[in-house]
C-alpha positions as CSV (number, residue, x, y, z in Angstrom):
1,X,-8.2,5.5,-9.9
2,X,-8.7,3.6,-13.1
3,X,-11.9,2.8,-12.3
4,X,-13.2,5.6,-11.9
5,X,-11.6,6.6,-15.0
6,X,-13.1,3.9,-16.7
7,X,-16.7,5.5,-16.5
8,X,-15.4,7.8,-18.9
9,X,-14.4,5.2,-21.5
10,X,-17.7,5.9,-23.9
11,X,-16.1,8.7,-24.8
12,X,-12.2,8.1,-24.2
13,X,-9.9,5.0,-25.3
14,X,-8.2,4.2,-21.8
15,X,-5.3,2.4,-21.9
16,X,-3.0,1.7,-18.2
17,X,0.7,0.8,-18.2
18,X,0.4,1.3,-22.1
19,X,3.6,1.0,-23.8
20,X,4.9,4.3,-25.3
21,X,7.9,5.9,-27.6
22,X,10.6,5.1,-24.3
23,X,8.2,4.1,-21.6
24,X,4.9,3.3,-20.2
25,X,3.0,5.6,-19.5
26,X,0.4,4.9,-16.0
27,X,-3.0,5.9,-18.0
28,X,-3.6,7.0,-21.8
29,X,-7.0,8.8,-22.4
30,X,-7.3,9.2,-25.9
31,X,-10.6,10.7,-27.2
32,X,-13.1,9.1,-29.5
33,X,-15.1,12.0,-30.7
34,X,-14.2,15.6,-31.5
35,X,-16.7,16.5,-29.2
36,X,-14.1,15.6,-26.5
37,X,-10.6,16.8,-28.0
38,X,-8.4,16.5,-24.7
39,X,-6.4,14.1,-24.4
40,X,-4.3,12.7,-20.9
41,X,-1.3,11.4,-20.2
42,X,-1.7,10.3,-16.3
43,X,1.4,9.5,-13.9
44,X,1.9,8.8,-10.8
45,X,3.8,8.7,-7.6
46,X,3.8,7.8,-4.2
47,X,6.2,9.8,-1.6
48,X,6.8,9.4,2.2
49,X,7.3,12.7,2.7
50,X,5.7,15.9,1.9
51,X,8.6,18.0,1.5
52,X,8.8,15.9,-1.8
53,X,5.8,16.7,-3.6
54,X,6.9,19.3,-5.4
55,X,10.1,17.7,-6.2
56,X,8.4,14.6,-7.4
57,X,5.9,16.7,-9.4
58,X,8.6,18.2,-11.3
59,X,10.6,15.0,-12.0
60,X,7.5,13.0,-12.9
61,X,6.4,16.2,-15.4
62,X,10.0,15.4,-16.9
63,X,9.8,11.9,-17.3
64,X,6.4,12.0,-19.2
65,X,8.5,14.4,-21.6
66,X,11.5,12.7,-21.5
67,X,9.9,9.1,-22.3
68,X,7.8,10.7,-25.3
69,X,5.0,9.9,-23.9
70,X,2.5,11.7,-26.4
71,X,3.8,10.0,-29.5
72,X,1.1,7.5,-28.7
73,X,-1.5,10.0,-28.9
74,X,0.1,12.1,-31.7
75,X,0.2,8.7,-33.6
76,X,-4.3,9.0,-32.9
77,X,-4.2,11.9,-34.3
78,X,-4.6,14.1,-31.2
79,X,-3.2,18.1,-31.7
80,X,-0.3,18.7,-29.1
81,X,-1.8,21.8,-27.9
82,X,-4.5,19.3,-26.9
83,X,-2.7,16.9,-24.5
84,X,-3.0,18.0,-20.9
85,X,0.1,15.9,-18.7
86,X,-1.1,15.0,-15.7
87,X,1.4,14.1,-12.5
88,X,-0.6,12.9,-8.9
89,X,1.6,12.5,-6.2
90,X,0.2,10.6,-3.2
91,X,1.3,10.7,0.3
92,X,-1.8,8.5,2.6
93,X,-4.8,10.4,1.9
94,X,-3.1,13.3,0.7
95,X,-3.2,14.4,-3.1
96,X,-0.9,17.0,-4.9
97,X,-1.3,17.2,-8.7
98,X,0.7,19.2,-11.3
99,X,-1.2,19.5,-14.9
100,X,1.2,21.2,-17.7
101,X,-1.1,21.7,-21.0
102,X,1.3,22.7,-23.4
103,X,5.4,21.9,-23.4
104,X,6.4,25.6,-22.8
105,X,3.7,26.2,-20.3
106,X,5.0,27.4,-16.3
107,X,3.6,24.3,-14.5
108,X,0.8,24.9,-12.3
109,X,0.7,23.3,-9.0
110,X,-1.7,22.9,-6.3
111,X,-2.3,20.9,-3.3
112,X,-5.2,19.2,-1.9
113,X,-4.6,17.7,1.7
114,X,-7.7,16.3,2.1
């Protein structure tokens, strides 16, 4: 995954296991220009069974909250309302991902089982 991450690195810093606040967080993406004003916090998780995606999802949202994750990038300058937190849970070749863009937000969820 980080390398294909990496491509984007012209326009984001990209830092892996970067140490953060409580924590480390799996991937930082911290933008360079304000042409690109997202920035990513990237976790994830791998689960032997499916009936814990969504369980996983939601506990991996609250440790990217709970480890303060974002002082990093609030420390860069980066707008809260800005920072998209990103959970992948894997099972094999199946991907389920959870994105939450702002604190209060009602995560979304989707599933891919490709």
């Amino acid at each position: 995954m980080f390398g294909l991450i990496a491509n984007l690195r012209n326009v984001y810093e990209i830092r892996s296991n970067s140490e953060a606040e409580y924590g480390r967080a799996d991937i930082l993406m911290i933008p360079k220009t304000r042409k690109y004003k997202a920035a990513y916090i990237i976790e994830f998780r791998s689960i032997t069974d499916s009936a814990d995606a969504q369980r996983k999802t939601d506990d991996t949202r609250m440790q990217i909250n709970e480890k303060e994750y974002e002082a990093v990038l609030k420390n860069a300058g980066v707008s809260l309302d800005t920072i998209r937190r990103l959970a992948i849970i894997l099972l094999g070749k199946k991907c389920w991902s959870g994105l939450r863009f702002v604190p209060d937000q009602k995560p979304d969820f989707t599933i891919n089982t490709r």
